[in-house]
C-alpha positions as CSV (number, residue, x, y, z in Angstrom):
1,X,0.0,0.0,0.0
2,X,1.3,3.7,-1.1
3,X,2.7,5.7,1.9
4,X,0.1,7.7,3.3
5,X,-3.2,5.7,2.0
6,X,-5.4,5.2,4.8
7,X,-6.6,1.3,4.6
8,X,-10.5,0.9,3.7
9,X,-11.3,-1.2,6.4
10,X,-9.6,1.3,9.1
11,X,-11.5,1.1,12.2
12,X,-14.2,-1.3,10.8
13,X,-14.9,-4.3,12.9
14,X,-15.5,-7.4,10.2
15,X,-15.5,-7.5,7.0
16,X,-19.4,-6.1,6.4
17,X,-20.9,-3.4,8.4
18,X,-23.4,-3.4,10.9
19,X,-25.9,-2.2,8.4
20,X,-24.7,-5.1,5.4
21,X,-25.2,-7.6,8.0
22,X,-29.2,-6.6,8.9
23,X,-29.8,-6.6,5.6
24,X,-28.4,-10.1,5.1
25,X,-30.7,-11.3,8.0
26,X,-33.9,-9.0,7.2
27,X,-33.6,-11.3,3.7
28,X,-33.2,-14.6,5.0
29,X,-35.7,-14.1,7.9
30,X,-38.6,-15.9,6.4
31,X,-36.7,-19.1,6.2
32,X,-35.0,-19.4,9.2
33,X,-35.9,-21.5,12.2
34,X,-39.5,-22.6,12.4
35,X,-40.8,-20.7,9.1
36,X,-38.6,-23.2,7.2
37,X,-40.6,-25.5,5.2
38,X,-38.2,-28.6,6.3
39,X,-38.1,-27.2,9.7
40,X,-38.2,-30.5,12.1
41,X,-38.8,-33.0,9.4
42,X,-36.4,-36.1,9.3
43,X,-35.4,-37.9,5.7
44,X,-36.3,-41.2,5.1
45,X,-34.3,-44.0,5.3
46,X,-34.8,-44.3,1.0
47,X,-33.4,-40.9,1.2
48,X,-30.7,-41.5,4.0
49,X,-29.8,-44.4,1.3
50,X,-29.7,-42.6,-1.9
51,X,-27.2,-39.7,-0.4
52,X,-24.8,-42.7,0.4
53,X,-25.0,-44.1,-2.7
54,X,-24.3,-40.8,-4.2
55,X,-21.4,-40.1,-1.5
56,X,-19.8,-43.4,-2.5
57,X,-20.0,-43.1,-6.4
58,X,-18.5,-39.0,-6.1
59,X,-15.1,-38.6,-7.6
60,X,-12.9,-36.2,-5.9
61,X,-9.2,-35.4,-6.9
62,X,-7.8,-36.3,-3.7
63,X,-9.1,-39.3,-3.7
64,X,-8.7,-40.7,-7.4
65,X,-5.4,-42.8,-7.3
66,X,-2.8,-42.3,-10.6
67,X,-3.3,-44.2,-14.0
68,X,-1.2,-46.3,-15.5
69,X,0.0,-45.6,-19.4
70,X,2.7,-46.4,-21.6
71,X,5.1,-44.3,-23.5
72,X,4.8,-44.1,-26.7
73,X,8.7,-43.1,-27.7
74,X,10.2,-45.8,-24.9
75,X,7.7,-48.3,-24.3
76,X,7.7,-47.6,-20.6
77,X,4.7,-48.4,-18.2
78,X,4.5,-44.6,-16.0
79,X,1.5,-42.9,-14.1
80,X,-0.1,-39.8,-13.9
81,X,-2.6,-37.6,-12.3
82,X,-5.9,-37.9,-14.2
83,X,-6.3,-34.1,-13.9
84,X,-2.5,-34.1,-15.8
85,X,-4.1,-36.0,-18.8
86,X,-5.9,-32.6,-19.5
87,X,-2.6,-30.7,-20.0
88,X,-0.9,-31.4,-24.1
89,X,1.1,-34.3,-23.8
90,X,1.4,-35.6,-20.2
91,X,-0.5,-38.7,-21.5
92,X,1.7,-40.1,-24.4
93,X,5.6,-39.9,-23.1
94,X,7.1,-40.6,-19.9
95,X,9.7,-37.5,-19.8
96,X,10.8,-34.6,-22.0
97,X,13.7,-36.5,-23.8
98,X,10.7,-38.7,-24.7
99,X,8.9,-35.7,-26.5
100,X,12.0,-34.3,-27.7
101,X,12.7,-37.9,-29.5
102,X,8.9,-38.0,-30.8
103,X,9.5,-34.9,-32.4
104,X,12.5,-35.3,-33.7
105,X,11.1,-38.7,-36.0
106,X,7.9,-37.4,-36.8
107,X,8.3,-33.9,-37.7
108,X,11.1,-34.5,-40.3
109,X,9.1,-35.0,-43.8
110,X,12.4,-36.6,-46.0
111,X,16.2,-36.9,-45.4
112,X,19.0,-34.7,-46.3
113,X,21.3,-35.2,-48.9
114,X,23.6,-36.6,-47.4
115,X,21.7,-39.1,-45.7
116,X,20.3,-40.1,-49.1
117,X,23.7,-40.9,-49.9
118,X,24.4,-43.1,-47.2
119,X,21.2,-44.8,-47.7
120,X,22.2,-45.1,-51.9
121,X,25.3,-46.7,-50.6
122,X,23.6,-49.4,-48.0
123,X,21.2,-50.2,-50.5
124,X,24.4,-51.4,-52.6
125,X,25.4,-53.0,-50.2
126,X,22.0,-54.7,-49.8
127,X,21.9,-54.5,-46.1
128,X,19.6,-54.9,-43.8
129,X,18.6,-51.6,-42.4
130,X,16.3,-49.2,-40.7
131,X,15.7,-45.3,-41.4
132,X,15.2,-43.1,-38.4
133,X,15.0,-45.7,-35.7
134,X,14.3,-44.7,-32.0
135,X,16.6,-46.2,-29.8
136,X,15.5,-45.9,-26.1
137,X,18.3,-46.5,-24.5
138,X,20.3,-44.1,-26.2
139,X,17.7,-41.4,-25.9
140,X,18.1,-40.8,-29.7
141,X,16.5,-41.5,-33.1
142,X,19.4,-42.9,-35.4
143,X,19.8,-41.7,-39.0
144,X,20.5,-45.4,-40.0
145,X,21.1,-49.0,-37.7
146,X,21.6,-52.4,-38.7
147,X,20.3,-54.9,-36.5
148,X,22.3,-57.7,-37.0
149,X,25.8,-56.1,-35.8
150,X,23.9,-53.0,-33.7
151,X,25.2,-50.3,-35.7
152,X,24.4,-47.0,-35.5
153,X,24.9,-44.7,-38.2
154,X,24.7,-40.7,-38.3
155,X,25.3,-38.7,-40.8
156,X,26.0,-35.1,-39.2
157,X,25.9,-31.9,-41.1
158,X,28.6,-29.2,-40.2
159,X,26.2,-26.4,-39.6
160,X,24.1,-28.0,-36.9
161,X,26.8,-30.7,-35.7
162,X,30.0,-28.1,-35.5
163,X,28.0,-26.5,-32.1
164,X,29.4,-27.1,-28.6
165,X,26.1,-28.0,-27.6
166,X,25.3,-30.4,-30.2
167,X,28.8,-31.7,-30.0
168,X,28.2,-32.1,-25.7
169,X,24.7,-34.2,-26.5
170,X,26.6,-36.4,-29.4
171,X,29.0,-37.2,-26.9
172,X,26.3,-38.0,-24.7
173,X,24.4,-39.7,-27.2
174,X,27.5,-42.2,-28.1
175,X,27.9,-43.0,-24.3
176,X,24.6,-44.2,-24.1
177,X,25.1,-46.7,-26.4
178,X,28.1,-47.6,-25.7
179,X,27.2,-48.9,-22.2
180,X,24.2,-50.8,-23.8
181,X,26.1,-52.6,-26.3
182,X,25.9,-50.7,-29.6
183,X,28.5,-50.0,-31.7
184,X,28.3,-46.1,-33.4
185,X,29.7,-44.5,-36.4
186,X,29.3,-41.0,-37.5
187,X,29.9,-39.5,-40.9
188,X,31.3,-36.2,-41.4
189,X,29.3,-34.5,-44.2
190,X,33.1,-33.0,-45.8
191,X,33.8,-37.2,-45.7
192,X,30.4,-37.8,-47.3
193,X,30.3,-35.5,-49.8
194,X,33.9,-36.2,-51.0
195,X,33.0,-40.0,-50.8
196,X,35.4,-41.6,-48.1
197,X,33.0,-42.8,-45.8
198,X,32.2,-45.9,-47.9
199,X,35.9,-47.0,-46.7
200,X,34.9,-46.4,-43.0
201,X,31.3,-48.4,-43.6
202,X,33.4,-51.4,-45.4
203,X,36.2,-51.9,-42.4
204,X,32.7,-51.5,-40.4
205,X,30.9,-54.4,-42.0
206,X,33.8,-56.7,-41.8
207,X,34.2,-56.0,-38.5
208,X,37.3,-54.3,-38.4
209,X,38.2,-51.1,-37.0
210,X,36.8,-48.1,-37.8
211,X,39.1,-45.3,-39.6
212,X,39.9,-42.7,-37.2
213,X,39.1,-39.1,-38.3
214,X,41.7,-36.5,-37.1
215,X,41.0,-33.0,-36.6
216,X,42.9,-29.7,-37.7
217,X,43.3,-30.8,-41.0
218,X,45.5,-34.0,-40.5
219,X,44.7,-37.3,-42.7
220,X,43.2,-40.1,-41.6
221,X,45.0,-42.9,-39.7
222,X,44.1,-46.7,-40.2
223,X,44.2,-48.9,-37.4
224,X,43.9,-52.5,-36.8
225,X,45.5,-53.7,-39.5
């Protein structure tokens, strides 16, 4: 309150005057006590029953228990509030990585070029391969993976890929996978485009060692041989 406002209710006893409150009896004065129509009459026991009934069947929100659903990114069983099922999307995924993934897969109407080109060069091969595939335990929907050997494949683009946050969530990405028993590659676009990643697929497939790509401009080294 401003300095020097004086309050409305200063020196007021209650919220409502003496004058407010009359009123509010003066009104309700031909229902009170014995001028009510109800005034000493006792319900049924029919009636007594029927309020029960009704108690018992009421829904309240403190007394509703959670609802069970499943994910539809990870496949996981998690519960909710049934007043959160109102709100957009706390009924279809478990977490925000979960929506992020979602997203990520459906939004995207057709590959990038260079994808196309890694796809060209697995159909070549004649391999056995998924497009976008979720993979839950990586928290990540892969450009490309082959089942039988659990490959991931990504082909990342300099302009979104060459950011410190990207690079920190690739990292974080590979980890993930790692731990759970997949093997990852990812393809430059400057190797795609000038056509060396089929080298670094082929080692892949045979089960090899994948080439090592060297930054600041030096070549590539082979290992494993």
């Amino acid at each position: 309150m401003p300095k020097g406002q004086i309050p409305w209710n200063k020196g007021k006893i209650g919220v409502y005057s003496a004058e407010i409150i009359q009123k509010f009896r003066d009104r309700h004065a031909d229902v009170r006590g014995s001028k009510n129509p109800n005034y000493g009459k006792h319900l049924s026991e029919a009636t007594k029953e029927k309020i029960r009934e009704r108690a018992r069947n009421r829904v309240h929100p403190c007394w509703v228990r959670k609802v069970e659903l499943k994910c539809l990114t990870c496949g996981r069983i998690f519960k909710r509030w049934p007043s959160q099922l109102k709100e957009k999307g706390y009924g279809k995924f478990c977490s925000h990585s979960c929506v992020a993934i979602w997203r990520v897969k459906h939004q995207k109407t057709k590959n990038t070029k260079i994808e196309l080109k890694v796809e060209h060069y697995l159909k070549k091969l004649g391999l056995n391969y998924q497009s976008q595939k979720i993979i839950k335990e990586g928290r990540t929907v892969a450009d490309f993976y082959i089942p039988e050997q659990r490959l991931v494949i990504y082909a990342d683009g300099v302009y979104w890929h060459s950011r410190k946050e990207t690079q920190k969530r690739d990292a974080t990405q590979d980890l993930l996978l790692g731990i759970n028993g997949y093997k990852v590659i990812r393809l430059p676009e400057e190797d795609i485009k000038k056509g060396s990643f089929r080298r670094k697929l082929k080692r892949a497939f045979e089960g090899r060692r994948p080439i090592l790509r060297v930054d600041k401009g030096k070549k590539e080294e082979e290992n494993g041989e």
